[in-house]
LOKOL-497666 format. One record per residue (C-alpha): residue number from 0; z, y, x. Coordinates in pm, whole numbers, plus 50000, padded with zeros to 5 digits. Each point is the difference from the previous one (the first is absolute). Example, Ala and Ser with C-alpha at 12.3 -4.5 7.8 and 13.67 -1.06 7.14 Angstrom:
// residues 2
+-----+-------+-------+-------+
: num :     z :     y :     x :
+-----+-------+-------+-------+
:   0 : 50780 : 49550 : 51230 :
:   1 : 49934 : 50344 : 50137 :
+-----+-------+-------+-------+
END
This chain:
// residues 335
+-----+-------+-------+-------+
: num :     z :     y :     x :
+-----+-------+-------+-------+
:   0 : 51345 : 51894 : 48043 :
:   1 : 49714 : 49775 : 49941 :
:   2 : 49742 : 49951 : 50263 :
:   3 : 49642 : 50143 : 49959 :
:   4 : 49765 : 49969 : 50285 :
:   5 : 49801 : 50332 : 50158 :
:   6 : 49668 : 50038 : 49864 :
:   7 : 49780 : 50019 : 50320 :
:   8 : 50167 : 49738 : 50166 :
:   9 : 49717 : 49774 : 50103 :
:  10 : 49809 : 50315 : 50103 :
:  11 : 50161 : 49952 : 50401 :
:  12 : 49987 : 49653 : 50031 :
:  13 : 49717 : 49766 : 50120 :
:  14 : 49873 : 49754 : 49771 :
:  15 : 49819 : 49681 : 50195 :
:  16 : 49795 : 49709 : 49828 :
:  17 : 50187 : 49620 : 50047 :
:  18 : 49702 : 49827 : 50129 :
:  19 : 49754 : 49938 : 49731 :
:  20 : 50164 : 50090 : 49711 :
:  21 : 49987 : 50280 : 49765 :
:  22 : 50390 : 50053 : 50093 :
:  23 : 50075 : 50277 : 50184 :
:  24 : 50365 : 50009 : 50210 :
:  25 : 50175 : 50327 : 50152 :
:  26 : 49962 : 49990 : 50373 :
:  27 : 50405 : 49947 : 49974 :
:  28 : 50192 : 49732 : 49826 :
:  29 : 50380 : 50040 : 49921 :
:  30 : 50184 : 49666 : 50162 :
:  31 : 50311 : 49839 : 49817 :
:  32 : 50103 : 49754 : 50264 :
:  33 : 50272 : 50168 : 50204 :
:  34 : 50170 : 50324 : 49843 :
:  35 : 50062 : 49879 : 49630 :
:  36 : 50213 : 49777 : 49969 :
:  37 : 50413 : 50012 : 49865 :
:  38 : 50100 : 50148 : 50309 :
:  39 : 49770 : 50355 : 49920 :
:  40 : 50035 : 50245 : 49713 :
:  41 : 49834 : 49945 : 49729 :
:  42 : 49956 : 50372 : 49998 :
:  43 : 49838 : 49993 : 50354 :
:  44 : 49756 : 49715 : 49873 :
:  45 : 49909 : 50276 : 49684 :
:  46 : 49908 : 50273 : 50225 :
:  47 : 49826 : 49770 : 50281 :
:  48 : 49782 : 49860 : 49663 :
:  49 : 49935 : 50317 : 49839 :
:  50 : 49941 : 50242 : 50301 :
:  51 : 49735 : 49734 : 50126 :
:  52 : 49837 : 50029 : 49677 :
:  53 : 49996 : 50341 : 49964 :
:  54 : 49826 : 49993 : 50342 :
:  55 : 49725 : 49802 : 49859 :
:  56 : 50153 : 49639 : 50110 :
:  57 : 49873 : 49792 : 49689 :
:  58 : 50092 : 49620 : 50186 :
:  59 : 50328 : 49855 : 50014 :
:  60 : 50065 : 49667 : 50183 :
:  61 : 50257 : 49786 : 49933 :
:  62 : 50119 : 49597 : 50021 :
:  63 : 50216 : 49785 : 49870 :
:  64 : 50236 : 49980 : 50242 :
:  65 : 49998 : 50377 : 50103 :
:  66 : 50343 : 50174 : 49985 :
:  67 : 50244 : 49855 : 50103 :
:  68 : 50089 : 49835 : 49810 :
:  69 : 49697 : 49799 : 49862 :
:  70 : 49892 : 50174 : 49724 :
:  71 : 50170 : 50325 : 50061 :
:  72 : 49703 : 50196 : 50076 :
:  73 : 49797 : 49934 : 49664 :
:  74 : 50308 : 50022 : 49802 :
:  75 : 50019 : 50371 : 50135 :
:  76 : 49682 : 50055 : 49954 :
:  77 : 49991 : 49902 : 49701 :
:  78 : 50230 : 50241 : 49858 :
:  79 : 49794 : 50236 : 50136 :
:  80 : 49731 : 49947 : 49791 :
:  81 : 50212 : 49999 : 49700 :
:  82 : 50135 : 50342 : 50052 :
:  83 : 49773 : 50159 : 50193 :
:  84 : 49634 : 49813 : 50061 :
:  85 : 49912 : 49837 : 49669 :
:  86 : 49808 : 50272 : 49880 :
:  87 : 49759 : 50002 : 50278 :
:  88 : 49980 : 49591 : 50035 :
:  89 : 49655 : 50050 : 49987 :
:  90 : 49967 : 50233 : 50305 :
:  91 : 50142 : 49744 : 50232 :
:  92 : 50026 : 49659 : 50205 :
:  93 : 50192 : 49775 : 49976 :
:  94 : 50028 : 49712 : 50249 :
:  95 : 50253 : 49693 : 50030 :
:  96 : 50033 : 49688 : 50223 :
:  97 : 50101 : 49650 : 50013 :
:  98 : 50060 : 49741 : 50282 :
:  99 : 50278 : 50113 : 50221 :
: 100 : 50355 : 49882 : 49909 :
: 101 : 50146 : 50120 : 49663 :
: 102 : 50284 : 49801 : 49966 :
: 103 : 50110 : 49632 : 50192 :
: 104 : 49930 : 49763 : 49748 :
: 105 : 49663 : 49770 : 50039 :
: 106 : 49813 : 50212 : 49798 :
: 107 : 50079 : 50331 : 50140 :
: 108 : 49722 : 50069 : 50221 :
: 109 : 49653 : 49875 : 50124 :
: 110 : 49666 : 49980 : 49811 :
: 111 : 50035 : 49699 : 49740 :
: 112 : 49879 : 50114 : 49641 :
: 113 : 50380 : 49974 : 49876 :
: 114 : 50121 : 50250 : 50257 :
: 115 : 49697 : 50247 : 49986 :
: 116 : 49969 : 50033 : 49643 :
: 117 : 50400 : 49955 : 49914 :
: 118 : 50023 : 50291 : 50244 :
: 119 : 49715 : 50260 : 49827 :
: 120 : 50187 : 49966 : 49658 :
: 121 : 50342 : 50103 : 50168 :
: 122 : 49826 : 50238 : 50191 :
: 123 : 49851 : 50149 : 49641 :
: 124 : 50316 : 49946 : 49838 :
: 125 : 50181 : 50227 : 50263 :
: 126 : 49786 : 50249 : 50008 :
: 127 : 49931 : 50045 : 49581 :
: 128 : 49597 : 49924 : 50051 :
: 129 : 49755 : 49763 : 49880 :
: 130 : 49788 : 49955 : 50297 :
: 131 : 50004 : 50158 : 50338 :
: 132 : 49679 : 50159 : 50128 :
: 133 : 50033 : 49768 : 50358 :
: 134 : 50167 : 49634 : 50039 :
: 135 : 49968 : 49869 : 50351 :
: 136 : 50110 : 49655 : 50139 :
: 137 : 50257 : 50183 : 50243 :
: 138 : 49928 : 49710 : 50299 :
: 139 : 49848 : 49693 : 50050 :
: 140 : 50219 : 49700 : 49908 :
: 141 : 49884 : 49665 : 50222 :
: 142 : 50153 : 49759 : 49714 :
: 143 : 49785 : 50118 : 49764 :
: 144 : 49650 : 49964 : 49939 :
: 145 : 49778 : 50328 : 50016 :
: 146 : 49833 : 49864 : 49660 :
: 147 : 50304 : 50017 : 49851 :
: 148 : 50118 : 50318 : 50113 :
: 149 : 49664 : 50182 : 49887 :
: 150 : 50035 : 49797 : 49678 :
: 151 : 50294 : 50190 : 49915 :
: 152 : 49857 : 50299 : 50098 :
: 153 : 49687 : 49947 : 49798 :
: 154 : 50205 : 49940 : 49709 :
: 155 : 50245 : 50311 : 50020 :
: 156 : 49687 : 50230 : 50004 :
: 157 : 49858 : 49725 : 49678 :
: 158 : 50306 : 50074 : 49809 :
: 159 : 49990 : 50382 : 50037 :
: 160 : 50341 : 49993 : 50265 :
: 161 : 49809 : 50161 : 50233 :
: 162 : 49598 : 50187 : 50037 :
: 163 : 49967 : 49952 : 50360 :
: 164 : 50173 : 49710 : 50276 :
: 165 : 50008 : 49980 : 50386 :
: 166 : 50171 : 49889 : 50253 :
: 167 : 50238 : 50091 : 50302 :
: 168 : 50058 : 49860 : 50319 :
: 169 : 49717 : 49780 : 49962 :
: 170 : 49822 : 49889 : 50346 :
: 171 : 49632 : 50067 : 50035 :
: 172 : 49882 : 49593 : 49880 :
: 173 : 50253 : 49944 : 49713 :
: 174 : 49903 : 50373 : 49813 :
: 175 : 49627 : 49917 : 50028 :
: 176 : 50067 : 49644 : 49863 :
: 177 : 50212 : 50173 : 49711 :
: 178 : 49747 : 50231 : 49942 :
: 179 : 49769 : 49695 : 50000 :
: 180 : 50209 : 49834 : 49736 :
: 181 : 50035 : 50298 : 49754 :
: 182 : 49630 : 50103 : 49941 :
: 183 : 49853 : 49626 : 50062 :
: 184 : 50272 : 49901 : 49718 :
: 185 : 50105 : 50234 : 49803 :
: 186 : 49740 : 50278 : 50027 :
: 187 : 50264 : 50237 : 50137 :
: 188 : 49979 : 50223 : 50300 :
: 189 : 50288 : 49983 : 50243 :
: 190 : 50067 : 50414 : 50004 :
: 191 : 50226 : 50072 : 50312 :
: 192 : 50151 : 49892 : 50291 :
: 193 : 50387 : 50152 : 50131 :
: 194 : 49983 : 49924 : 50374 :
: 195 : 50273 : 50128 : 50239 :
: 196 : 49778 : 50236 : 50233 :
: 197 : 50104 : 50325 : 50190 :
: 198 : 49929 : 50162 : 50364 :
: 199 : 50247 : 49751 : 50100 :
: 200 : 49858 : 49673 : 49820 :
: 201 : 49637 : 49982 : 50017 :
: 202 : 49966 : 49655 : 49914 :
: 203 : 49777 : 50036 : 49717 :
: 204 : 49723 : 50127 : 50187 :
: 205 : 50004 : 49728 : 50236 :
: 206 : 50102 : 49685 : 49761 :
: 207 : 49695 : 50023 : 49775 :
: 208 : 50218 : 50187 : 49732 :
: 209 : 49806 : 50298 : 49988 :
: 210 : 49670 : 49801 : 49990 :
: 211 : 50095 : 49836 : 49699 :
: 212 : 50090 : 50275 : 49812 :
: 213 : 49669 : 50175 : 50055 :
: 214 : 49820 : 49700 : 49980 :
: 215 : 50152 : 49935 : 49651 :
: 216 : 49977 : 50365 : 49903 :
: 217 : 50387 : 49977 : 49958 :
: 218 : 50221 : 50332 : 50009 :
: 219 : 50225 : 49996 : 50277 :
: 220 : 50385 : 50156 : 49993 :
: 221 : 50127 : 49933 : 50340 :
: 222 : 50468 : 50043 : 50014 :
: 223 : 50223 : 50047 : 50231 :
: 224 : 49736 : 50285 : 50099 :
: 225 : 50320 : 50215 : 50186 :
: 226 : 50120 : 49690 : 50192 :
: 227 : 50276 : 50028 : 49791 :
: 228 : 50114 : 50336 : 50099 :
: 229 : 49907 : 49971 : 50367 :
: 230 : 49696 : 50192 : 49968 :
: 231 : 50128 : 50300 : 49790 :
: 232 : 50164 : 50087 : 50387 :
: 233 : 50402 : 50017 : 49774 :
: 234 : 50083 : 49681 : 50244 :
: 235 : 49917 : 50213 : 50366 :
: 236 : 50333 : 50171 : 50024 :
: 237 : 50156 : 49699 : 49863 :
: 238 : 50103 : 49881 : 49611 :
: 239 : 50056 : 50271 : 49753 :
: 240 : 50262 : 49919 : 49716 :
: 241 : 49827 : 49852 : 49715 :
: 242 : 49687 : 49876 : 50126 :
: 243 : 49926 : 49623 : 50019 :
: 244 : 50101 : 49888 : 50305 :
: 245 : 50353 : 50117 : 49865 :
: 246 : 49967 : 49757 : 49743 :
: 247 : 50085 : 49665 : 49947 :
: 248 : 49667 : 49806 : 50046 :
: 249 : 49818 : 49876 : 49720 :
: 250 : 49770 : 49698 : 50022 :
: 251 : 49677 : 50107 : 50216 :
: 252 : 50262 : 50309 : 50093 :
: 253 : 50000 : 49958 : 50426 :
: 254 : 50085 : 50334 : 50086 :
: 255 : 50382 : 50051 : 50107 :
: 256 : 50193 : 50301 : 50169 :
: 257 : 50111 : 49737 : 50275 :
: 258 : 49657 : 49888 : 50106 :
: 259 : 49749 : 50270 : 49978 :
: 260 : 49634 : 49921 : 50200 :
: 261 : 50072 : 50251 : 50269 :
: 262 : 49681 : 49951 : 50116 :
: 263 : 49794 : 50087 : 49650 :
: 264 : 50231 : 50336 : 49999 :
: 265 : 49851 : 50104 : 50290 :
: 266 : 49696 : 49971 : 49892 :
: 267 : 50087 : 50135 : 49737 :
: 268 : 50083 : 50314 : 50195 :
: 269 : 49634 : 50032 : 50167 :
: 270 : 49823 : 49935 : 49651 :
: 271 : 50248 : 50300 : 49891 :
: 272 : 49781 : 50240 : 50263 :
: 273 : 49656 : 49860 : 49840 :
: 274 : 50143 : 50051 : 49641 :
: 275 : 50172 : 50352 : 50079 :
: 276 : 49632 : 50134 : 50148 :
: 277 : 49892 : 49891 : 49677 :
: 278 : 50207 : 50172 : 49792 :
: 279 : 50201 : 49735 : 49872 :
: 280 : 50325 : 49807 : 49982 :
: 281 : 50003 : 49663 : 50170 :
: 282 : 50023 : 49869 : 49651 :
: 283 : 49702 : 50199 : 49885 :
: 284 : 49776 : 49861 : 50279 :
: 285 : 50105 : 49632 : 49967 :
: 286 : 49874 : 50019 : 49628 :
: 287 : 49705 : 50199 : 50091 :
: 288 : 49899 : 49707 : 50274 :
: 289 : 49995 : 49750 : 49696 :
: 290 : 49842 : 50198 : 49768 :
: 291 : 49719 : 50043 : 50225 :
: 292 : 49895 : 49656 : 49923 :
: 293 : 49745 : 50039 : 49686 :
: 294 : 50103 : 49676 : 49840 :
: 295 : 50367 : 50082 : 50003 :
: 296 : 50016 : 50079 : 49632 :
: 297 : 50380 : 50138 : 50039 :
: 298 : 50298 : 49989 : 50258 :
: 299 : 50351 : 49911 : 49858 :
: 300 : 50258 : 50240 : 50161 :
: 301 : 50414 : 49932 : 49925 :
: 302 : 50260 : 50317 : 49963 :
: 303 : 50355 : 50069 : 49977 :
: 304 : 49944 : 50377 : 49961 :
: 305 : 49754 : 50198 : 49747 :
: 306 : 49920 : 50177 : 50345 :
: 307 : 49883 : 49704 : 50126 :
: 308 : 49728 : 49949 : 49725 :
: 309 : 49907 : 50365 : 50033 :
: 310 : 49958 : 49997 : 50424 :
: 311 : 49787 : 49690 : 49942 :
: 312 : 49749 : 50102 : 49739 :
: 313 : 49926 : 50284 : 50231 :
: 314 : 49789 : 49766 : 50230 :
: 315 : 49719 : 49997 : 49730 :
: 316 : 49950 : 50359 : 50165 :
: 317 : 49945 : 49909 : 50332 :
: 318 : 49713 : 50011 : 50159 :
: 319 : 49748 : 49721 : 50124 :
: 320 : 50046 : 49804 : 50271 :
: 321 : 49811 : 50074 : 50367 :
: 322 : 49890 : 49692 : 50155 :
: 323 : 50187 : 50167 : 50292 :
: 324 : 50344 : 50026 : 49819 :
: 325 : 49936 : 49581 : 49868 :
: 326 : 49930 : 49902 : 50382 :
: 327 : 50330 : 50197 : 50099 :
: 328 : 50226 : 49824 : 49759 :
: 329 : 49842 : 49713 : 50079 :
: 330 : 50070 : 50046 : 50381 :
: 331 : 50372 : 50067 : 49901 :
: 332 : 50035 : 49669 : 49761 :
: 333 : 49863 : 49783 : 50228 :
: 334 : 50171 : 50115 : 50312 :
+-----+-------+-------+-------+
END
């Protein structure tokens, strides 16, 4: 039976601005990196896909090397939009990645123009599209000039490959100099920035990350918002079957059933007593505490289970933050 999406569906969800665009983003992104790959069903990956659009969920982020294997995840999805999504191409984000390793041969990673711009058109190919909405440089590559880099990236959004670039795990100097580069150059504004940031990892707001971005009046889509499962609270009675840490790791995968951060579970436990007089699941309350940010355009979440996607677009209902409740968890992170 042929897929047709519900009519009210972005009714629920929250649609924020990405910095000083005209784009708008749902306040959750659907993440590829971890649970789509040739060791999950492809029927698994359908429902994930489709129930988080039905929920409103119009941005999908993917990479090159997502899967595994490299490739896996955008080959997947891109069946999906063949049979399911193609209709409704127009009613969603797409957003792909290059820089981390793809393959082992010289020109299988990094940020020279051969690598960045080899990898979009695989990316496309994969996927059946002729441009993606997002292409970021996926991290910053110390054997490459930045002009080059943003060269590339100036040119894929020239060409029509993509309407929009950023970048991801970019520190504080080099996106401000990249930024510098695209609109001084090319005339082109550099869109987003993907930083790792959660209750656990607060770098940004201490590394000059989160200045830029505003500064630049960049969107902002922080990952790894759960702590890779250690905030949804699944890791405090130890590791269910199926979730990551059960997993064989993945490149920028740390989390393993033999080495869990005791220590971050039980704090994990207190936040649990801040989030439950809140009304929400652990989960909920660590995307709620991102989200509270106004410049965070959108928080990518990961999922195994359709439940999963469901539990966690329930945060948008949550209510406010006290000051009281962000000194508490504060007290318990920092203790």
């Amino acid at each position: 039976m042929s897929y047709q999406a519900p009519e009210h569906r972005f009714d629920s969800m929250c649609y924020r601005s990405c910095g000083n665009s005209g784009l708008k983003m749902s306040a959750l992104s659907l993440g590829y990196w971890n649970n789509f790959g040739d060791r999950d069903s492809f029927a698994n990956c359908r429902a994930l896909t489709l129930r988080a659009f039905d929920l409103g969920i119009t941005h999908f982020d993917l990479a090159d090397g997502y899967g595994p294997p490299a490739g896996a995840s955008e080959e997947i999805f891109g069946k999906i939009i063949q049979n399911d999504l193609a209709p409704y191409r127009e009613q969603f984000l797409v957003t792909t990645k290059a820089g981390f390793p793809y393959d082992n041969s010289p020109y299988g990673q990094g940020g020279s123009r051969k690598h960045l711009l080899e990898s979009l058109d695989r990316s496309l190919k994969t996927m059946h599209l002729d441009h993606v909405d997002i292409f970021y440089h996926h991290r910053m590559d110390p054997e490459t000039p930045l002009e080059e880099s943003m060269d590339a990236l100036a040119y894929a959004v020239q060409t029509g490959r993509t309407m929009y670039v950023g970048v991801s795990n970019y520190d504080a100097e080099h996106t401000q100099q990249a930024a510098d580069i695209l609109r001084e150059k090319h005339g082109i504004h550099l869109f987003i920035q993907q930083p790792q940031y959660n209750m656990f990892v607060r770098d940004p707001e201490h590394n000059g990350v989160f200045d830029v971005v505003q500064k630049n009046g960049m969107a902002c889509i922080p990952y790894l918002a759960l702590a890779q499962g250690l905030l949804s609270g699944k890791y405090n009675q130890g590791v269910p079957e199926g979730s990551r840490a059960s997993k064989p790791m993945t490149y920028l995968s740390t989390i393993q059933a033999d080495s869990l951060p005791q220590d971050k579970i039980q704090k994990v436990i207190a936040l649990g007593e801040i989030a439950k007089q809140r009304g929400q699941s652990m989960a909920q309350m660590a995307l709620s505490w991102i989200l509270r940010l106004p410049f965070v355009s959108s928080v990518l979440i990961g999922a195994s289970k359709v439940s999963q996607i469901e539990e966690n677009v329930k945060a948008l209902e949550g209510p406010p933050f006290t000051q009281e409740e962000l000194q508490k968890i504060d007290r318990i992170l920092n203790a």
